[in-house]
Backbone as a printed PyTorch tensor [residue, N CA C, xyz], in Angstrom:
tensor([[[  -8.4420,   57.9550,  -47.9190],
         [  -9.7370,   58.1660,  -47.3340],
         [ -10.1140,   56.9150,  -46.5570]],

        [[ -10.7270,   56.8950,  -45.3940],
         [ -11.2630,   56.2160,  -44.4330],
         [ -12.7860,   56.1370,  -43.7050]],

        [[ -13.2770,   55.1910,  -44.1490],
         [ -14.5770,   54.9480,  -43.5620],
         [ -14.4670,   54.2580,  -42.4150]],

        [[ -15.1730,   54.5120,  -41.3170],
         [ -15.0210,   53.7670,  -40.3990],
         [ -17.0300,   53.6310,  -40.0560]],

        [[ -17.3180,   52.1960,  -39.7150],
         [ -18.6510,   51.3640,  -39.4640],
         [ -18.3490,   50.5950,  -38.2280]],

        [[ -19.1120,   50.3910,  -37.7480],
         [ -19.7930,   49.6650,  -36.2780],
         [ -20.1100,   47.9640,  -36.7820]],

        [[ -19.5010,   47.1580,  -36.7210],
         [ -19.8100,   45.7350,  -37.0610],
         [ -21.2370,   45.7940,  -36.1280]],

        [[ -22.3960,   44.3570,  -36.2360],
         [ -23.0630,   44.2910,  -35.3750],
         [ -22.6710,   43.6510,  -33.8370]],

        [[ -21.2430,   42.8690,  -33.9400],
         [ -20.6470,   42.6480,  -32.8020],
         [ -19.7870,   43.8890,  -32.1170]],

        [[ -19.8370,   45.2870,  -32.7250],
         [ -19.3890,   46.5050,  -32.0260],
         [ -17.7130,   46.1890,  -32.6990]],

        [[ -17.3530,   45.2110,  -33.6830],
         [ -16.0040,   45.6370,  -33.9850],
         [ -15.3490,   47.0730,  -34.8300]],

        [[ -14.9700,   47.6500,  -34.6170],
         [ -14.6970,   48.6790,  -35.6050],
         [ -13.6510,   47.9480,  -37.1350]],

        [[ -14.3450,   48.4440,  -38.1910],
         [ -13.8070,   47.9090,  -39.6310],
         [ -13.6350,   48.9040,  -40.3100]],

        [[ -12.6180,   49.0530,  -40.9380],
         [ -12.4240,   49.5730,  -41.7920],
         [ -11.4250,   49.2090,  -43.3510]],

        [[ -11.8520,   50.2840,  -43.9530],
         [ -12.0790,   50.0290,  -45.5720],
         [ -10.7500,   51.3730,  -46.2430]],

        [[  -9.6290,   50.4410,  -46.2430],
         [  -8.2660,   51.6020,  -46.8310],
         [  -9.1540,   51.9800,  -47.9700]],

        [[  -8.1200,   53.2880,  -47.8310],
         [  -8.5760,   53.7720,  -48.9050],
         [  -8.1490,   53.1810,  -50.6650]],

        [[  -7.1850,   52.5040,  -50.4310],
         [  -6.5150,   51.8740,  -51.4290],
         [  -7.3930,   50.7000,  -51.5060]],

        [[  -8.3540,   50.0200,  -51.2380],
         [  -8.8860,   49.3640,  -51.6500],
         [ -10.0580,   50.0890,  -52.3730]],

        [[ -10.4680,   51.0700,  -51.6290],
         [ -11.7980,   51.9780,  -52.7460],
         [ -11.3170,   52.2130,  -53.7220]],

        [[  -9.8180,   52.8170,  -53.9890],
         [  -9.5120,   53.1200,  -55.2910],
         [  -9.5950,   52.0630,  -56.2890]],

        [[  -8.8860,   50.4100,  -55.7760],
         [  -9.0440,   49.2200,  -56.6560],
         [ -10.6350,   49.0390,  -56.8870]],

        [[ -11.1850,   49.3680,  -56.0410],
         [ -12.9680,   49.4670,  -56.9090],
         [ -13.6430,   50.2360,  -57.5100]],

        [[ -13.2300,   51.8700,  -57.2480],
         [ -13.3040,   52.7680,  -58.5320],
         [ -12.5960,   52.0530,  -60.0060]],

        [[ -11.6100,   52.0070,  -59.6870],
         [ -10.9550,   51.7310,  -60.8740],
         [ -11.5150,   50.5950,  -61.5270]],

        [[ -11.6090,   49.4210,  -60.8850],
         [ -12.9250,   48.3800,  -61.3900],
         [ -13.9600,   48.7580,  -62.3280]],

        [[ -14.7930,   49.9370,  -61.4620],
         [ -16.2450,   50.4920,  -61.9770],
         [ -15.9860,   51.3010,  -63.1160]],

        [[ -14.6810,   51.9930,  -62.8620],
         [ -14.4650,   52.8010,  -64.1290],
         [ -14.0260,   52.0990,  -65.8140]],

        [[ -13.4060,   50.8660,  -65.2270],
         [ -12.7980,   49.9810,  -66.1190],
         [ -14.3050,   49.1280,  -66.8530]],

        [[ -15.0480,   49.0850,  -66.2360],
         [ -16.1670,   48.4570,  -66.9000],
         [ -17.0560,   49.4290,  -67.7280]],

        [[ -16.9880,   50.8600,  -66.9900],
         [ -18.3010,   51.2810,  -67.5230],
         [ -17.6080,   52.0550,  -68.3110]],

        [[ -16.0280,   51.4700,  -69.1880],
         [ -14.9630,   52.0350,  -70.4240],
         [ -14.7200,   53.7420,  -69.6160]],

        [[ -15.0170,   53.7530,  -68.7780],
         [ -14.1930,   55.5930,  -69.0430],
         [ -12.8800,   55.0350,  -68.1310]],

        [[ -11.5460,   54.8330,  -69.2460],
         [ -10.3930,   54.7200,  -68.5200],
         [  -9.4380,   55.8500,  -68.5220]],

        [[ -10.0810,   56.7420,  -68.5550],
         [  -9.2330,   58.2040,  -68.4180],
         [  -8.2250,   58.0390,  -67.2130]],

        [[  -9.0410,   57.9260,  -66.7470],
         [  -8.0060,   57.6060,  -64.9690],
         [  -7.1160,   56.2440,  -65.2070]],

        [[  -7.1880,   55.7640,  -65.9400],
         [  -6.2740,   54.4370,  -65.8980],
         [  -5.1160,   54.6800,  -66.7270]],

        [[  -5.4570,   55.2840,  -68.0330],
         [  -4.4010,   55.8920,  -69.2830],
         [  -3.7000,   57.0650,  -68.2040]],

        [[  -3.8910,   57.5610,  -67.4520],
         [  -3.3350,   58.5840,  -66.7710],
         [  -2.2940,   57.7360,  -66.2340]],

        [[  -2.4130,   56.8590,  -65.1220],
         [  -1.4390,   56.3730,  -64.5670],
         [  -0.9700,   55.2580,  -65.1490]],

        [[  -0.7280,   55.0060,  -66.4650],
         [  -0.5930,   53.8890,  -67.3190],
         [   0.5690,   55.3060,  -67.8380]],

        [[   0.5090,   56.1940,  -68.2390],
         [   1.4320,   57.4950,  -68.6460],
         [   2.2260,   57.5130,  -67.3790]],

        [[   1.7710,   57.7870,  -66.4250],
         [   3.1460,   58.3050,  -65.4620],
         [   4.0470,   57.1990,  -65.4170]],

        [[   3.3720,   55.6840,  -64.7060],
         [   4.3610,   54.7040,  -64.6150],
         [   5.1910,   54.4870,  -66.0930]],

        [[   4.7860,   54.8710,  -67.4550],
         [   5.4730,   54.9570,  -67.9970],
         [   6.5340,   55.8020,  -68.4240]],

        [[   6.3910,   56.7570,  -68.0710],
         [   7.3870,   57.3820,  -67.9820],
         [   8.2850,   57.7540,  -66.5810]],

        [[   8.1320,   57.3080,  -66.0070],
         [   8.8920,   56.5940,  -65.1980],
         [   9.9560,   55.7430,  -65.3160]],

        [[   9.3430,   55.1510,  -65.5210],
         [  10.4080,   53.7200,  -66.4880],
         [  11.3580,   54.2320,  -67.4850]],

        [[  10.6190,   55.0600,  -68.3910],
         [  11.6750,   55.7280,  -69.0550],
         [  12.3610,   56.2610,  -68.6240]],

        [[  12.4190,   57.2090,  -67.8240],
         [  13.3220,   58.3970,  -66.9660],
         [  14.1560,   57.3120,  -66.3640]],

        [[  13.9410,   55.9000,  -65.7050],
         [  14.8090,   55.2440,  -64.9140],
         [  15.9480,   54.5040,  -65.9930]],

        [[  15.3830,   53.9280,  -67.3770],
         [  16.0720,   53.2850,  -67.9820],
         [  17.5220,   54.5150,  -68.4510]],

        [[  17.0710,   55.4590,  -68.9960],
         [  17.7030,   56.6650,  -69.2500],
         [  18.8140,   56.6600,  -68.8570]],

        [[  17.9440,   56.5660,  -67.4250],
         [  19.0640,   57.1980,  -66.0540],
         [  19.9350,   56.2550,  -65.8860]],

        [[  20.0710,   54.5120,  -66.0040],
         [  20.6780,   53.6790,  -66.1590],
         [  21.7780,   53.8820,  -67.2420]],

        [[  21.3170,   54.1450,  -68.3640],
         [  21.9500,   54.2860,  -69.2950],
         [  23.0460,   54.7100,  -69.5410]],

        [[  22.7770,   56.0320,  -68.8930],
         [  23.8970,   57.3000,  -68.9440],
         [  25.1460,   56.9040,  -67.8200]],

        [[  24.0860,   56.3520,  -66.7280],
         [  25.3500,   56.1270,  -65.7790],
         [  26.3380,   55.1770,  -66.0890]],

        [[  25.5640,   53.5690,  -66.8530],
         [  26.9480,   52.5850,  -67.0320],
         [  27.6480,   53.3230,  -68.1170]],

        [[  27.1870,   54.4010,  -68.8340],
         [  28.1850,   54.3700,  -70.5880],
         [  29.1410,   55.7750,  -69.8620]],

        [[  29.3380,   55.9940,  -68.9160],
         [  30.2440,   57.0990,  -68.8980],
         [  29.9000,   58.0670,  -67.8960]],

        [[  28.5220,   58.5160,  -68.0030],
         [  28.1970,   59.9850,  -67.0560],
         [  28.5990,   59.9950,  -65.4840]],

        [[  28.4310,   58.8320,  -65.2060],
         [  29.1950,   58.5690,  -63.4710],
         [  30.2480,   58.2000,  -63.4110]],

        [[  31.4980,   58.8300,  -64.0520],
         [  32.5890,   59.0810,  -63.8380],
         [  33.5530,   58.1650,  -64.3520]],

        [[  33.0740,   56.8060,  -64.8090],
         [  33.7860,   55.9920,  -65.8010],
         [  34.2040,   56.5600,  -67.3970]],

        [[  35.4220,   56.0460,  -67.4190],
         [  35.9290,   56.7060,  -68.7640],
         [  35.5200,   55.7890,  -69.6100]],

        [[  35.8870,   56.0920,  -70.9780],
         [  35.5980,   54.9410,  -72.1460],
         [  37.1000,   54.3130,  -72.7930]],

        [[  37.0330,   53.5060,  -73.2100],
         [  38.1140,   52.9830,  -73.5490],
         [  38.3290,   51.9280,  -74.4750]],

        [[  38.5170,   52.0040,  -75.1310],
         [  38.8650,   51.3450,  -76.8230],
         [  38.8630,   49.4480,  -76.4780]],

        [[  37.9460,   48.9420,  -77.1450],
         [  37.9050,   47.4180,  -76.8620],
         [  38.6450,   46.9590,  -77.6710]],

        [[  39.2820,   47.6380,  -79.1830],
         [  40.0420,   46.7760,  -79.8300],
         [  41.5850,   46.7790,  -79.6860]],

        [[  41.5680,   45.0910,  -80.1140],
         [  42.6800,   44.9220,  -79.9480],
         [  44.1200,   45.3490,  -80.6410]],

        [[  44.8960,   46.0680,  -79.8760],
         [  45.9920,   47.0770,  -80.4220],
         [  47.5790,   46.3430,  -80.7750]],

        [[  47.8710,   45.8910,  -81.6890],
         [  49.1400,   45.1270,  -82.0130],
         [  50.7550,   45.8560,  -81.9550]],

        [[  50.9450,   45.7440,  -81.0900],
         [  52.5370,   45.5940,  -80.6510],
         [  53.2270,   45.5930,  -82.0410]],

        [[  53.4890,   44.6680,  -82.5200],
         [  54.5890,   44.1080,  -83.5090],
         [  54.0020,   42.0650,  -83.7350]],

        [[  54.4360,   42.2430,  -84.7850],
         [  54.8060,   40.2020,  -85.2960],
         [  55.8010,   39.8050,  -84.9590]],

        [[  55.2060,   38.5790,  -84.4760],
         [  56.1870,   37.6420,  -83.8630],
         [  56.8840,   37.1600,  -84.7540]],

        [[  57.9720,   36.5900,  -84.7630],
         [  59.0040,   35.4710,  -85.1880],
         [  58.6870,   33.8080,  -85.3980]],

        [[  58.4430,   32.8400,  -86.0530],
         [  57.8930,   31.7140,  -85.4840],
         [  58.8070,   31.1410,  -86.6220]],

        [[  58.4340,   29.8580,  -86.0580],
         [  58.6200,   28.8810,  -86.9660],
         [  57.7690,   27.3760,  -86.8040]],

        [[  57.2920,   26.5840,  -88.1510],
         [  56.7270,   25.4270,  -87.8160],
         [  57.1150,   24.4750,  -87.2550]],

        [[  57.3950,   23.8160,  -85.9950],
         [  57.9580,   22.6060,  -85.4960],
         [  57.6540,   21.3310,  -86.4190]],

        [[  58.4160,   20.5170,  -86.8280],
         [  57.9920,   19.6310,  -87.1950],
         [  57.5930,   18.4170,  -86.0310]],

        [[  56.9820,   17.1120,  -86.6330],
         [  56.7160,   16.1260,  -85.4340],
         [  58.1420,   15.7300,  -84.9350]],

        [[  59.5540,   15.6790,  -85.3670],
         [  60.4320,   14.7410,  -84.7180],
         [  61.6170,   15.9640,  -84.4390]],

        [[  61.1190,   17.0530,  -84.0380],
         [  61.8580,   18.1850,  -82.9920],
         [  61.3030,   18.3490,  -82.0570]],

        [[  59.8050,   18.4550,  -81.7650],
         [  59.2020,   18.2850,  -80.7010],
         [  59.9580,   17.9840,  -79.3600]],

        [[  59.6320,   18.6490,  -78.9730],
         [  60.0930,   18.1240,  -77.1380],
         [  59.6990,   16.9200,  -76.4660]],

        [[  60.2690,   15.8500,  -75.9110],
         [  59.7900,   14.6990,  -75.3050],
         [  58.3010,   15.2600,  -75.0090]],

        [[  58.1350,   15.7550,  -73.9320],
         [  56.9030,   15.8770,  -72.7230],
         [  55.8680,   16.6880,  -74.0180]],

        [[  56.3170,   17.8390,  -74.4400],
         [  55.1480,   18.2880,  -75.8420],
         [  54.8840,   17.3990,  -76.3610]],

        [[  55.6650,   16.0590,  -76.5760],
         [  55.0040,   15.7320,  -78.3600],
         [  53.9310,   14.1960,  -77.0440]],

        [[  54.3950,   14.3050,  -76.1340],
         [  53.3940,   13.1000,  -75.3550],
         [  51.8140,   13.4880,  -74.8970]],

        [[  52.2100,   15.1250,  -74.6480],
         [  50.8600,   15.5770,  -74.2310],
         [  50.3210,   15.6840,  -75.7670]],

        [[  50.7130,   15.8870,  -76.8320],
         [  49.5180,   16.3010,  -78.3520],
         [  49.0100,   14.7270,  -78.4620]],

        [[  50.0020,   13.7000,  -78.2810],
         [  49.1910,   12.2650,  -78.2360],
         [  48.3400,   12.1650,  -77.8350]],

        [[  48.6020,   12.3220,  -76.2010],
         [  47.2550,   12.3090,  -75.0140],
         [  46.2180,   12.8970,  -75.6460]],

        [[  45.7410,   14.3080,  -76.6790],
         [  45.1130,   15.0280,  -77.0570],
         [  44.7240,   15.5510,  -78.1050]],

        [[  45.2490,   14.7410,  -79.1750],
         [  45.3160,   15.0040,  -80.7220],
         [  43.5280,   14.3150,  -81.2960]],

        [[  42.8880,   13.4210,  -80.6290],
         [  41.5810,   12.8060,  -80.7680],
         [  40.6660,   13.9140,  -80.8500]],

        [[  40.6100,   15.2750,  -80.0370],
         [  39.5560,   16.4810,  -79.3720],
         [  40.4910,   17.8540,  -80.2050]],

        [[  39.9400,   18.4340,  -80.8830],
         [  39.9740,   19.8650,  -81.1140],
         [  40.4510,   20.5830,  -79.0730]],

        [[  41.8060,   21.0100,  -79.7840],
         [  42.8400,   21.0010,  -78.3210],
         [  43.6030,   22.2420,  -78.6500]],

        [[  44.0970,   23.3490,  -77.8620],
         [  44.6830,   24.5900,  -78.0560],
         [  45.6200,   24.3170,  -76.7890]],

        [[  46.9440,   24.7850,  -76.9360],
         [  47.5850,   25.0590,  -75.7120],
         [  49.5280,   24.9850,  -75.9850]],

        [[  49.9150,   25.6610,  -74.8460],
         [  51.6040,   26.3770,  -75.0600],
         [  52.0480,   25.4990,  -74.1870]],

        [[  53.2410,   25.3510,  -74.7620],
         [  54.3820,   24.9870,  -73.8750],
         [  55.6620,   26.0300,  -73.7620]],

        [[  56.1750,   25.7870,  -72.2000],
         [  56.9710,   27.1170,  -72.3680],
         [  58.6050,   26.1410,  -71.5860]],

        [[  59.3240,   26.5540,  -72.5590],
         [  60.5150,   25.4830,  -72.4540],
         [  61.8360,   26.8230,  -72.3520]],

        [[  62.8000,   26.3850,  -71.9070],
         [  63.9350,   27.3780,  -71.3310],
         [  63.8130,   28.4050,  -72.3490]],

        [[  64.1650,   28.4640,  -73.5870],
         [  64.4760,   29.4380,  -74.4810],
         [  63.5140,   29.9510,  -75.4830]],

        [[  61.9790,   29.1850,  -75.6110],
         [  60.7480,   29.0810,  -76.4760],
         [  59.6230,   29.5030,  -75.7660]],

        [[  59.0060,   29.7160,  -76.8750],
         [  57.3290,   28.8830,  -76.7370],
         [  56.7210,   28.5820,  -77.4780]],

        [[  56.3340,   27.2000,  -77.1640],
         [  55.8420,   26.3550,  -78.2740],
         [  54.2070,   26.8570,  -78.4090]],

        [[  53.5240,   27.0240,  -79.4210],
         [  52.2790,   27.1500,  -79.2110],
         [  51.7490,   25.9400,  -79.9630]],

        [[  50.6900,   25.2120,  -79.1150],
         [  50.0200,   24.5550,  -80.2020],
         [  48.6880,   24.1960,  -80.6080]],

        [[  47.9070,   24.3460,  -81.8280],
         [  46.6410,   24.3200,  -82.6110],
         [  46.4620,   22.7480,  -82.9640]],

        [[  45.5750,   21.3450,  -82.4480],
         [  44.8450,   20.6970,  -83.0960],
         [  43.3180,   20.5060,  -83.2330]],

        [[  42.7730,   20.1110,  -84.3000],
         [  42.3030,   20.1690,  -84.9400],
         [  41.1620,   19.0010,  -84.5410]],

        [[  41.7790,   17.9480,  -84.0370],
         [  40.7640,   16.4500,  -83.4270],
         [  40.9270,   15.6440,  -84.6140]],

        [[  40.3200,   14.4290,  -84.7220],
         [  40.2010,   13.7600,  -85.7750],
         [  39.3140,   14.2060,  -86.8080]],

        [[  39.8280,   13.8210,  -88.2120],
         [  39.4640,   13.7950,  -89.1110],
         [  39.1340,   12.7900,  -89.9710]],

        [[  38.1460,   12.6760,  -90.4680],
         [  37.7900,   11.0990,  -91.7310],
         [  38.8610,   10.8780,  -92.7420]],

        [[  39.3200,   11.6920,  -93.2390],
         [  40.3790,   11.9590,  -94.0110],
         [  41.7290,   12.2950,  -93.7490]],

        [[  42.6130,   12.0550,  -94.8140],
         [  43.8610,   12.8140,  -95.1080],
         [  43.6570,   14.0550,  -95.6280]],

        [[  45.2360,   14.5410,  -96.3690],
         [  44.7970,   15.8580,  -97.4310],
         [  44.4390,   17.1530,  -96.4890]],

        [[  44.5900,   17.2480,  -95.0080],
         [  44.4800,   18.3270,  -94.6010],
         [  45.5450,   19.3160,  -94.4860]],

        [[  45.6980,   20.8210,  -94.7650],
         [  46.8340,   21.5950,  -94.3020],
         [  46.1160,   22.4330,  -93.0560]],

        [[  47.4250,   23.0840,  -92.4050],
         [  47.1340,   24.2450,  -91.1580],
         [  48.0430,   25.7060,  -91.7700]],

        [[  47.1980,   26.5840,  -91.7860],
         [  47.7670,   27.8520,  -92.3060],
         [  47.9020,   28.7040,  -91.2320]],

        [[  48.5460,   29.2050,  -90.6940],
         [  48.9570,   30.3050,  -89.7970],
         [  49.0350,   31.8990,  -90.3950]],

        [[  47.7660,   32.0820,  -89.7760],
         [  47.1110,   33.7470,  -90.2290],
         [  47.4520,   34.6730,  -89.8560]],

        [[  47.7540,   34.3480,  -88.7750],
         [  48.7480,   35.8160,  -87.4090],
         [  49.2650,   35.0460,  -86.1730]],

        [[  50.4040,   35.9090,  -85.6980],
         [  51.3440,   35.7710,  -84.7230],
         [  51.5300,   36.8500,  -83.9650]],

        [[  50.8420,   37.5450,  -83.4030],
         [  51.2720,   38.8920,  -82.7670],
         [  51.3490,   38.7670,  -81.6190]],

        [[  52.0630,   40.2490,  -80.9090],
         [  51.6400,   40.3020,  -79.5360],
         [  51.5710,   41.4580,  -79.5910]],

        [[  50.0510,   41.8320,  -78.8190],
         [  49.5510,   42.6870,  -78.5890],
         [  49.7640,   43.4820,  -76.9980]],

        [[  49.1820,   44.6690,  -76.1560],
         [  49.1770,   44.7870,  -75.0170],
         [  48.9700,   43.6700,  -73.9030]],

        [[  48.1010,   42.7270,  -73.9900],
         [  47.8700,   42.3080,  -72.7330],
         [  48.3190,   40.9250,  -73.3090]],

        [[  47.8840,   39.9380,  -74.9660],
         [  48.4620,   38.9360,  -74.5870],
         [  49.3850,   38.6890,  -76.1140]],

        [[  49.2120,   37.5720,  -76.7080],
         [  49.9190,   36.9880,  -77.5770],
         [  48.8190,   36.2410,  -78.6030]],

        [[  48.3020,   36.9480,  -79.4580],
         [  47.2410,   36.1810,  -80.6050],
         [  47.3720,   35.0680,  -81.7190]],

        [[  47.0470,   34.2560,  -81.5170],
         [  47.8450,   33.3580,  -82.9040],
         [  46.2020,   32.6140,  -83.4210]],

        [[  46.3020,   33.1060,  -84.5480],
         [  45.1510,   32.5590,  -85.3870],
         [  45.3410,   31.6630,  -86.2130]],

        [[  44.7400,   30.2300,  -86.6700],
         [  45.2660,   29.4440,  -87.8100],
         [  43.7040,   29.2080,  -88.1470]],

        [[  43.9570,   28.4350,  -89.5270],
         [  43.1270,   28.1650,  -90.3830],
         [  43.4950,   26.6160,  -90.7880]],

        [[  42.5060,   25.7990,  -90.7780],
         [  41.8840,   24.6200,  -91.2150],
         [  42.2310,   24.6900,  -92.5780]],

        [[  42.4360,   23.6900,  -93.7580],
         [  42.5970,   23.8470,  -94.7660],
         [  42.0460,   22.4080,  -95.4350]],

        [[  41.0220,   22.3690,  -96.0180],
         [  40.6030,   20.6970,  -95.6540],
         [  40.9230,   20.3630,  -97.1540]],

        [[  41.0050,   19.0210,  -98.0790],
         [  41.2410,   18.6050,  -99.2750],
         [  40.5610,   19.3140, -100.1820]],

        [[  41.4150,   19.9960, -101.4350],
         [  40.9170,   19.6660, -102.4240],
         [  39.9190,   18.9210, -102.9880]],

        [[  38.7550,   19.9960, -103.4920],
         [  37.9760,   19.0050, -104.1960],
         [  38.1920,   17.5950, -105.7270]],

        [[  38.2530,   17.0100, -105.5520],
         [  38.8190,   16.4980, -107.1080],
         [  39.7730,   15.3350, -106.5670]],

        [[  40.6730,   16.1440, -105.7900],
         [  41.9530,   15.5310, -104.8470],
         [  41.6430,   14.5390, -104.6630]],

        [[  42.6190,   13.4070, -104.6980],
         [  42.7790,   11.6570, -104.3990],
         [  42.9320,   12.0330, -102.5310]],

        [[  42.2910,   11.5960, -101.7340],
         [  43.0100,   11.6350, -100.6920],
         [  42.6970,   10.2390,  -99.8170]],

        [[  43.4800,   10.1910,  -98.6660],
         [  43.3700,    8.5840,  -98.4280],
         [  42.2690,    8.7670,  -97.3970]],

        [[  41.7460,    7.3390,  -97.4400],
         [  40.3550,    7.0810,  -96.5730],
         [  40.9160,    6.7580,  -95.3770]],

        [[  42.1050,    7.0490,  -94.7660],
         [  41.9760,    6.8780,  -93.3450],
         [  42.6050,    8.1450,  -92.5610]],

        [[  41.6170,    8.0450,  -90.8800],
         [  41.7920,    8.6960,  -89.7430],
         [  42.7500,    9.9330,  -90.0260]],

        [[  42.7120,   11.2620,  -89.4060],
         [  44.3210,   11.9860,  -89.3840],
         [  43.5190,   12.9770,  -88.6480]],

        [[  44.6500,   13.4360,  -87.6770],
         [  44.5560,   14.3150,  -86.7030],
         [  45.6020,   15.6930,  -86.9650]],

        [[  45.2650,   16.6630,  -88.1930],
         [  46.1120,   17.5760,  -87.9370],
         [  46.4940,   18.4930,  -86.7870]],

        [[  47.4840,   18.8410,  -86.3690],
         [  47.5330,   19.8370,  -85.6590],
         [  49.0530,   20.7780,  -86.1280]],

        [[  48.9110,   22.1270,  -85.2980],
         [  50.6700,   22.5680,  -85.7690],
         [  51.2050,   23.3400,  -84.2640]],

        [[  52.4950,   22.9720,  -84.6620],
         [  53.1780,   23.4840,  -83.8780],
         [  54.0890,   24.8710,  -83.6330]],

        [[  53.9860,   26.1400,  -83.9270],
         [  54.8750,   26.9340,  -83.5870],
         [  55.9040,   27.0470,  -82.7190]],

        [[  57.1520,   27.3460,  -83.0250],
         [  58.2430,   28.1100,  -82.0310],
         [  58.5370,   29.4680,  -82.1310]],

        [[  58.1420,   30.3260,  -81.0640],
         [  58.5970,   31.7050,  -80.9330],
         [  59.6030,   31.6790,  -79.5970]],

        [[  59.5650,   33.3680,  -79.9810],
         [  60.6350,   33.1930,  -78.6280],
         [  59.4750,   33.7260,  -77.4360]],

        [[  60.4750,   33.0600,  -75.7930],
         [  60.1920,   33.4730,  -75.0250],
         [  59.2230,   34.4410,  -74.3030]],

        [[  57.6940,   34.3280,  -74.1750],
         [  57.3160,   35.3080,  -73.6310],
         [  56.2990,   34.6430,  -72.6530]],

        [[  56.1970,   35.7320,  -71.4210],
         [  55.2180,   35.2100,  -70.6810],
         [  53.2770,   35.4170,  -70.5730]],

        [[  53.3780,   36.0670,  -71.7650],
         [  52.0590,   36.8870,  -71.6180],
         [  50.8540,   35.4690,  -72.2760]],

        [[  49.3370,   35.9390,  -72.2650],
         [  48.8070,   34.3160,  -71.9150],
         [  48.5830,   34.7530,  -74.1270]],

        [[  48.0720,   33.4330,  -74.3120],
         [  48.1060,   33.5800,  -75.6800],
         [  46.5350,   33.1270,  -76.0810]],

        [[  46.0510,   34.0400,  -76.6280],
         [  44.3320,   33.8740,  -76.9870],
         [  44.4090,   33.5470,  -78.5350]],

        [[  43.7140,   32.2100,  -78.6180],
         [  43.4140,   31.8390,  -79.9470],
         [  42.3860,   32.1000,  -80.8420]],

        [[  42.0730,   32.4530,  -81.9350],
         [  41.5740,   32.8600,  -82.6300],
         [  41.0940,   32.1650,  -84.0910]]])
């Protein structure tokens, strides 16, 4: 709706109608009858609903995406064995030096192996073991989980520095290896 008035300088002014409504709605909002306000306080809400909905349905499947299983599906167990420190490979056992100070994950892949390896960073103590929980390979990579094993309570252990870490040898593969 549109009013149109004669300024006293002859300008023509006018008054949207969308601003009368922001002053009904004002007058109505004061003098409490918000019937008209709960009205469109309902549509925009449901609105919103109908849109979230509609979001909904489309990322989980209804627009033509399939679904597909997030867990991880195991192949078979690997083969390993613990490297000790004085089989190590020259260039492996220089990089765990460089890196044995920082909680450090990472493979080496040598003609006929792969070395995987888990440390741990420094520790205040001795008396630590590394337990190896799984070795698999799954579809896309190669999982190897270990476990921390810290002293015995009771246990004598010595008061200085130690940086566990371990070393696995499996065989040959190229797939990436996610630690766990």
């Amino acid at each position: 709706m549109h009013i149109f008035y004669f300024h006293k300088y002859n300008r023509l002014r006018t008054y949207v109608g969308q601003q009368m409504n922001k002053k009904k709605r004002m007058v109505a909002y004061r003098k409490g009858n918000t019937e008209q306000l709960d009205a469109k306080r309902r549509k925009w809400s449901v609105f919103v609903l109908f849109s979230a909905i509609f979001i909904c349905l489309v990322s989980t499947g209804i627009g033509g995406c399939g679904w597909k299983k997030t867990g991880v599906e195991k192949l078979r167990d690997l083969d390993y064995t613990v490297v000790g420190e004085a089989e190590l490979p020259g260039k492996l056992k220089t990089e765990i030096e460089a890196r044995k100070a920082e909680d450090f994950k990472m493979t080496y892949l040598l003609d006929d192996a792969l070395y995987i390896v888990h440390g741990f960073g420094m520790q205040e103590t001795g008396g630590y073991s590394i337990q190896v929980q799984a070795l698999y390979l799954a579809e896309n990579a190669i999982y190897f989980e270990t476990d921390l094993i810290g002293p015995e309570n009771g246990a004598k252990v010595e008061k200085c520095v130690s940086y566990p870490y371990i070393v696995v040898k499996t065989e040959r593969l190229t797939e990436n290896v996610v630690f766990e």
